[in-house]
C-alpha positions as CSV (number, residue, x, y, z in Angstrom):
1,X,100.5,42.3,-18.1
2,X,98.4,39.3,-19.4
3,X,96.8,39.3,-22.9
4,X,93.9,37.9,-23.4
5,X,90.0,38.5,-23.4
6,X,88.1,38.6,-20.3
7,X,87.2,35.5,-18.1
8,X,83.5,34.3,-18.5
9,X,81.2,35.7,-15.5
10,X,81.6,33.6,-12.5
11,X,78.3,33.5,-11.2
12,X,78.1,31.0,-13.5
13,X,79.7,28.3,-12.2
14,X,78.5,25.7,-9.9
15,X,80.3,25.2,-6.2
16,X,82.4,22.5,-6.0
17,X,81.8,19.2,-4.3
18,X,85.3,18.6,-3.0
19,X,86.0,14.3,-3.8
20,X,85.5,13.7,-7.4
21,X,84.6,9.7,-8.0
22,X,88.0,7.5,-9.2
23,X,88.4,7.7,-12.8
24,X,90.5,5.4,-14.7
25,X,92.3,7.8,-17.6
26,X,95.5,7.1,-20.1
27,X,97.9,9.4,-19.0
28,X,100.1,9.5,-22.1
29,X,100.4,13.2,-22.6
30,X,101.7,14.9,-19.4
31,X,103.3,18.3,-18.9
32,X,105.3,20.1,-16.7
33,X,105.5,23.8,-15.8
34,X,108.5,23.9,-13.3
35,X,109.5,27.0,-11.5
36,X,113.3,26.7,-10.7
37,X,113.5,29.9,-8.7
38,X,110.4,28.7,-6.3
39,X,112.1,27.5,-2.5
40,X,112.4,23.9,-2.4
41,X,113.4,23.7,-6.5
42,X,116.4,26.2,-5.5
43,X,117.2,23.9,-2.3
44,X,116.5,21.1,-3.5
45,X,116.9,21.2,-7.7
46,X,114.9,18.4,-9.3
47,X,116.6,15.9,-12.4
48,X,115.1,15.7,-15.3
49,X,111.7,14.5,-16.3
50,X,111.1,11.0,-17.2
51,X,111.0,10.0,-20.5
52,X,108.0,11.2,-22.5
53,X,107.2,14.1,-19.9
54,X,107.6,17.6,-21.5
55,X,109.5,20.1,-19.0
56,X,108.8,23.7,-19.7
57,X,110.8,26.3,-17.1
58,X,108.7,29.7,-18.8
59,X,109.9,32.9,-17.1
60,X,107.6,35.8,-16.9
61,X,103.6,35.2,-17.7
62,X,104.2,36.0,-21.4
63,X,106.7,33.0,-21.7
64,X,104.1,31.1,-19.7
65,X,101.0,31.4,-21.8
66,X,103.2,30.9,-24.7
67,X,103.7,27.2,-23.0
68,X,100.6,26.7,-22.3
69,X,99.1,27.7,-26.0
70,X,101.5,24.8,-27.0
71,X,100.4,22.3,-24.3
72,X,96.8,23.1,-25.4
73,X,97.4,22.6,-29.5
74,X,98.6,19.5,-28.9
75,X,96.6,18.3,-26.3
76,X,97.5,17.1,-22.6
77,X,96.3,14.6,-20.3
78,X,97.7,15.9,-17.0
79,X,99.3,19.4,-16.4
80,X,102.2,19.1,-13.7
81,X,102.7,22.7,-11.6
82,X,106.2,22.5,-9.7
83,X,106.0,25.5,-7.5
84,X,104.8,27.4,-5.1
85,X,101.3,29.6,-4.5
86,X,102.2,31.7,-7.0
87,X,103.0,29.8,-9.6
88,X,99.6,27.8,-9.1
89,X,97.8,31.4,-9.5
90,X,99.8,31.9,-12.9
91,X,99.4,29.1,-14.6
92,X,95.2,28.4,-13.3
93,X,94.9,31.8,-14.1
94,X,96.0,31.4,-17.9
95,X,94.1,28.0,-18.0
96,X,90.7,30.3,-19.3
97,X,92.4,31.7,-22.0
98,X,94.6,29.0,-23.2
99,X,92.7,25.7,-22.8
100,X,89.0,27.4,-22.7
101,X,86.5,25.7,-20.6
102,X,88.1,21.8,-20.7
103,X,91.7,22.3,-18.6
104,X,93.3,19.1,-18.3
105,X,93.8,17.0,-15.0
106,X,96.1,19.2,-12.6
107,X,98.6,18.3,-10.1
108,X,100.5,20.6,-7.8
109,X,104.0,19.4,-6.3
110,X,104.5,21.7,-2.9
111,X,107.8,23.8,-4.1
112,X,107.1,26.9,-2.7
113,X,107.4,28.3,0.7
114,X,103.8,28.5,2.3
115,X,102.1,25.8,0.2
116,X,98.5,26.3,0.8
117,X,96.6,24.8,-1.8
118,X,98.6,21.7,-1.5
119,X,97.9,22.0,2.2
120,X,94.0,22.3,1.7
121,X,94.5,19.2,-0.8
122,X,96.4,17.0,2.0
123,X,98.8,16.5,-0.6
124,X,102.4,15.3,1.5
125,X,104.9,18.0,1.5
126,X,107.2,15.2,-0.3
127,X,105.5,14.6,-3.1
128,X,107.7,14.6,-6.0
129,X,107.2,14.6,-10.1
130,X,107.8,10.8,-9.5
131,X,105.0,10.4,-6.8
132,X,102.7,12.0,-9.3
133,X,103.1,10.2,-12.0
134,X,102.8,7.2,-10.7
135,X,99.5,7.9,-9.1
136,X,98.2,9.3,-12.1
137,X,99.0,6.0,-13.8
138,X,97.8,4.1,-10.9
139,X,94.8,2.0,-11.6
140,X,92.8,4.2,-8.8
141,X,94.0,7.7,-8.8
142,X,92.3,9.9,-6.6
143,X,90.5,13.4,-7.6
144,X,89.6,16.1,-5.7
145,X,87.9,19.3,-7.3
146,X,88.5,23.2,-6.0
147,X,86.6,26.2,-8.0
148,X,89.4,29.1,-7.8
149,X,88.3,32.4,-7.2
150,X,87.7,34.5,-10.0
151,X,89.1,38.1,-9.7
152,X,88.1,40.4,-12.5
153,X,88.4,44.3,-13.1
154,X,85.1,46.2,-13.7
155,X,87.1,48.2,-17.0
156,X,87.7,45.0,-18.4
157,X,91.4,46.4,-19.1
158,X,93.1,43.2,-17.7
159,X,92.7,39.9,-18.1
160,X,90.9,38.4,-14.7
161,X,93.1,36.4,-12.5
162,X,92.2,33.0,-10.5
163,X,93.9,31.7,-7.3
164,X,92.4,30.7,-3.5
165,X,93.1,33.1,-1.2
166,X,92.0,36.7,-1.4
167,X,92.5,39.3,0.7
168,X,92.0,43.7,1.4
169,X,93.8,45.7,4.2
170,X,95.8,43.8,7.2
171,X,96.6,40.8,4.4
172,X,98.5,43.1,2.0
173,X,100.8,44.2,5.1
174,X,101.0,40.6,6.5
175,X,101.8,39.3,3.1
176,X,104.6,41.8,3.4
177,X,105.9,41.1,6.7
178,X,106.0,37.3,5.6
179,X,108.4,38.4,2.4
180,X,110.5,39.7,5.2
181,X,110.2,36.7,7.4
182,X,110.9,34.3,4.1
183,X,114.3,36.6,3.4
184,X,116.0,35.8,7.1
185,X,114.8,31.8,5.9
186,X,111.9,31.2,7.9
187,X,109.3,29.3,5.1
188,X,106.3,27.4,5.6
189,X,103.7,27.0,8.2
190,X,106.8,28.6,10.8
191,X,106.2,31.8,8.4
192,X,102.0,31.8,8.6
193,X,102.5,31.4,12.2
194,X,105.3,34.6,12.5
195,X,103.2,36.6,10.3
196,X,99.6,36.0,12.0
197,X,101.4,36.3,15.2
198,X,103.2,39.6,14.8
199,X,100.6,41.2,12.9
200,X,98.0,40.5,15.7
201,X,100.3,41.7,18.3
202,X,100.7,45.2,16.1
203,X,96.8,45.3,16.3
204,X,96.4,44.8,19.3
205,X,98.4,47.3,21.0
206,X,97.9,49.2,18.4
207,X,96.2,53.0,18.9
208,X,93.4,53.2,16.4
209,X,95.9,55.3,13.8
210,X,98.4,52.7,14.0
211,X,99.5,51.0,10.6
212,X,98.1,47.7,11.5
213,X,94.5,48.9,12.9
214,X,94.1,51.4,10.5
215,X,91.4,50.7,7.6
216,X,91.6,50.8,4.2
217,X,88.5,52.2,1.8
218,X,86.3,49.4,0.6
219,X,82.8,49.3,-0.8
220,X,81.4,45.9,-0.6
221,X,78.3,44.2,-2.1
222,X,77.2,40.5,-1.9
223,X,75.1,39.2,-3.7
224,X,73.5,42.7,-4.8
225,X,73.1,43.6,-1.1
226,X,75.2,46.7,-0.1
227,X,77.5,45.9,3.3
228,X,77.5,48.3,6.2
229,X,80.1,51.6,4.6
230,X,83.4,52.3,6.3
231,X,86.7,51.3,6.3
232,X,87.6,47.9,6.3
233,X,90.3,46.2,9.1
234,X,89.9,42.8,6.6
235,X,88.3,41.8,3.7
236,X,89.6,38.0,3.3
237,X,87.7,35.7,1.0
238,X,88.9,31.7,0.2
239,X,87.4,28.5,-1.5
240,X,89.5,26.4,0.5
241,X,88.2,24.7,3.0
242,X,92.0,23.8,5.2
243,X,94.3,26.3,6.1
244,X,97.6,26.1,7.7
245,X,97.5,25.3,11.6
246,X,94.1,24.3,11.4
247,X,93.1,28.4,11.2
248,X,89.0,28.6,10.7
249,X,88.3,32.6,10.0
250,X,85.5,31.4,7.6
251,X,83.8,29.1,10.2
252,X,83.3,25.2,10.0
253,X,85.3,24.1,6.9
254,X,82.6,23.6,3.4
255,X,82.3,24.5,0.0
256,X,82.5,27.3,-1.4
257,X,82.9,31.2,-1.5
258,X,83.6,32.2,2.1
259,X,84.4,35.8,3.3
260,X,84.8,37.3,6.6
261,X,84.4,41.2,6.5
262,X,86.6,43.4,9.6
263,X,85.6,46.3,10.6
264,X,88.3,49.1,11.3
265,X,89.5,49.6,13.4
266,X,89.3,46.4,15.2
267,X,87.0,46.2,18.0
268,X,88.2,44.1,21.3
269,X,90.2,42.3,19.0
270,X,91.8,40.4,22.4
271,X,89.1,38.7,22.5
272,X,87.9,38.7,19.0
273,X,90.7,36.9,17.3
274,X,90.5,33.7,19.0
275,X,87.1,33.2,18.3
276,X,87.6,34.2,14.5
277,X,90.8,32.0,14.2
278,X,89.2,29.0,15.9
279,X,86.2,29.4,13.4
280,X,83.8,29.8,16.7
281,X,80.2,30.7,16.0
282,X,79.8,33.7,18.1
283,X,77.2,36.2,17.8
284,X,78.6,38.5,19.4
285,X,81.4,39.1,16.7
286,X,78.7,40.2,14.7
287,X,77.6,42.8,16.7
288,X,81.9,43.6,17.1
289,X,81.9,44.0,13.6
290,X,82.7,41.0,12.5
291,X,81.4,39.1,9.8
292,X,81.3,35.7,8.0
293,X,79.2,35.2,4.6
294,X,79.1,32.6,2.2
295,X,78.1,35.2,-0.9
296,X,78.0,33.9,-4.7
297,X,79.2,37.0,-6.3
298,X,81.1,39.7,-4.2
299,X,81.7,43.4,-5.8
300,X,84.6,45.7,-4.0
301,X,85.5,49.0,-5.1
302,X,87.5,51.2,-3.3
303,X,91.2,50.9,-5.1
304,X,92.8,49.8,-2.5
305,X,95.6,46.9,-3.4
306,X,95.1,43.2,-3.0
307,X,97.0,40.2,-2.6
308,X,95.7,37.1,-4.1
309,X,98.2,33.9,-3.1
310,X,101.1,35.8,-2.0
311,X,101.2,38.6,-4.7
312,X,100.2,42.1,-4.2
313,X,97.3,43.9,-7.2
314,X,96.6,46.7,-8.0
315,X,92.8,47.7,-6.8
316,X,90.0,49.0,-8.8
317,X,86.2,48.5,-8.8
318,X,86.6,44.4,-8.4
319,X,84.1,41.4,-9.1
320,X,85.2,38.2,-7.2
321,X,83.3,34.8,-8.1
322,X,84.1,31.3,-8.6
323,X,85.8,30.1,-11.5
324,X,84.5,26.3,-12.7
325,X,86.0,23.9,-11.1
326,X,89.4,22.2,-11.3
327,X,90.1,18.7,-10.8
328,X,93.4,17.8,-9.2
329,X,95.5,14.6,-8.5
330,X,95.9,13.9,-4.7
331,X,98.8,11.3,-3.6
């Protein structure tokens, strides 16, 4: 478990308006935070960093923060994540309580297996260390800013945690089944695509007590406003605005907190789900028991577990914001 006070509250922070303006910035310290077990650093295992580029290779969050506390004393210019989804939660998660409120310039090479922030960034699924560094030396680099969301614990017993995709009920067992799917080597968008697939076959011919239409307990408020009580299908919440296969749950891609709240069981979810996953603006779905909202501050108790990038939590009584916003280097 992480040490560390608790995050700021994250109603405090400004959305994010995506395309930052070209900076010009000496990037003379640079880090790296590599993750040699992620996919493509196991497939494919990197060299060593150029000259003047600190490599750290932490294993476990304890050994991670310890790397970052150092990167922070002695100051960096652009933080280098080689990884997957996961290891972008870790290390954006310890950024609040190792570099404060000023992280440094971020850029995230696509290691892992389902890549979805580098995905939402366009950033090219061969973009190497090399790639990055020379567009961040480049006389024009290119900027784009994401606020994380901001997952914290109403007993304040552990440290909040930050990432991009958040979600209650059918995503803890798809994130499973995708595990599964990654262990017989099927990765990337081939994996989303298994997963949804599979999953929304199990739902639909489903009876209502089957695993993947049954609901979990989940007591949601936005914004102050208590939701509609009952079990929950799906409680999946993002500030990305591109997901693989050009999937819209939320809607039209913006900025932003977006959530869509399911119902459970599912209602006509055969002819639900394409309208959802195309991002139609139906009001019927409303009606179904389907619901988009673009909330500030979202409060979900219940206990049941989440999964937040590709790891499952423990529940509790839960606070879900946006974190400020993070500035990273696009190729």
């Amino acid at each position: 478990m992480l040490r560390g006070a608790r995050c700021p509250d994250p109603a405090r922070f400004d959305r994010a308006e995506g395309l930052d303006p070209l900076v010009a910035v000496d990037m003379r310290r640079i880090g790296v935070v590599r993750n040699p077990r992620s996919h493509g650093n196991r497939v494919h295992p990197p060299g060593p960093p150029p000259e003047g580029v600190r490599l750290v290779e932490p294993l476990g969050r304890d050994a991670l923060r310890a790397e970052l506390e150092t990167f922070a004393r002695e100051g960096l210019d652009l933080l280098v994540i080689d990884g997957g989804d996961g290891t972008v939660r870790d290390v954006i998660s310890l950024l609040p309580h190792t570099f404060g409120e000023a992280p440094p310039l971020l850029a995230v090479l696509p290691s892992g297996k389902t890549n979805v922030l580098a995905i939402d960034l366009g950033t090219s699924a061969a973009w190497g260390l090399e790639q990055a560094l020379a567009a961040a030396r480049g006389e024009e680099p290119r900027i784009k800013s994401r606020p994380p969301l901001r997952i914290s614990w109403a007993d304040g017993r552990r440290p909040c945690l930050q990432g991009f995709f958040f979600g209650v009920g059918a995503p803890v067992k798809a994130t499973s089944l995708a595990q599964k799917a990654h262990k017989v080597g099927v990765f990337h968008n081939f994996a989303v695509g298994l997963t949804i697939f599979t999953a929304t076959l199990g739902a639909l011919f489903g009876g209502a007590r089957d695993e993947w239409r049954e609901g979990v307990p989940a007591r949601l408020v936005l914004d102050g406003q208590e939701q509609p009580p009952g079990e929950r299908f799906a409680v999946v919440a993002t500030a990305l605005k591109r997901l693989p296969f050009g999937l819209k749950p939320f809607g039209d891609p913006r900025e932003g907190l977006k959530l869509l709240d399911v119902d459970a069981p599912p209602r006509r979810l055969w002819k639900a789900m394409p309208l959802v996953l195309s991002g139609k603006a139906e009001p019927r779905l409303e009606g179904l028991g389907y619901r988009r909202r673009d909330p500030s501050v979202v409060e979900l108790g219940g206990g049941a577990p989440f999964v937040l990038d590709g790891e499952t939590f423990e529940g509790g009584d839960l606070t879900i914001g946006l974190g400020p916003s993070l500035r990273f280097l696009v190729g």
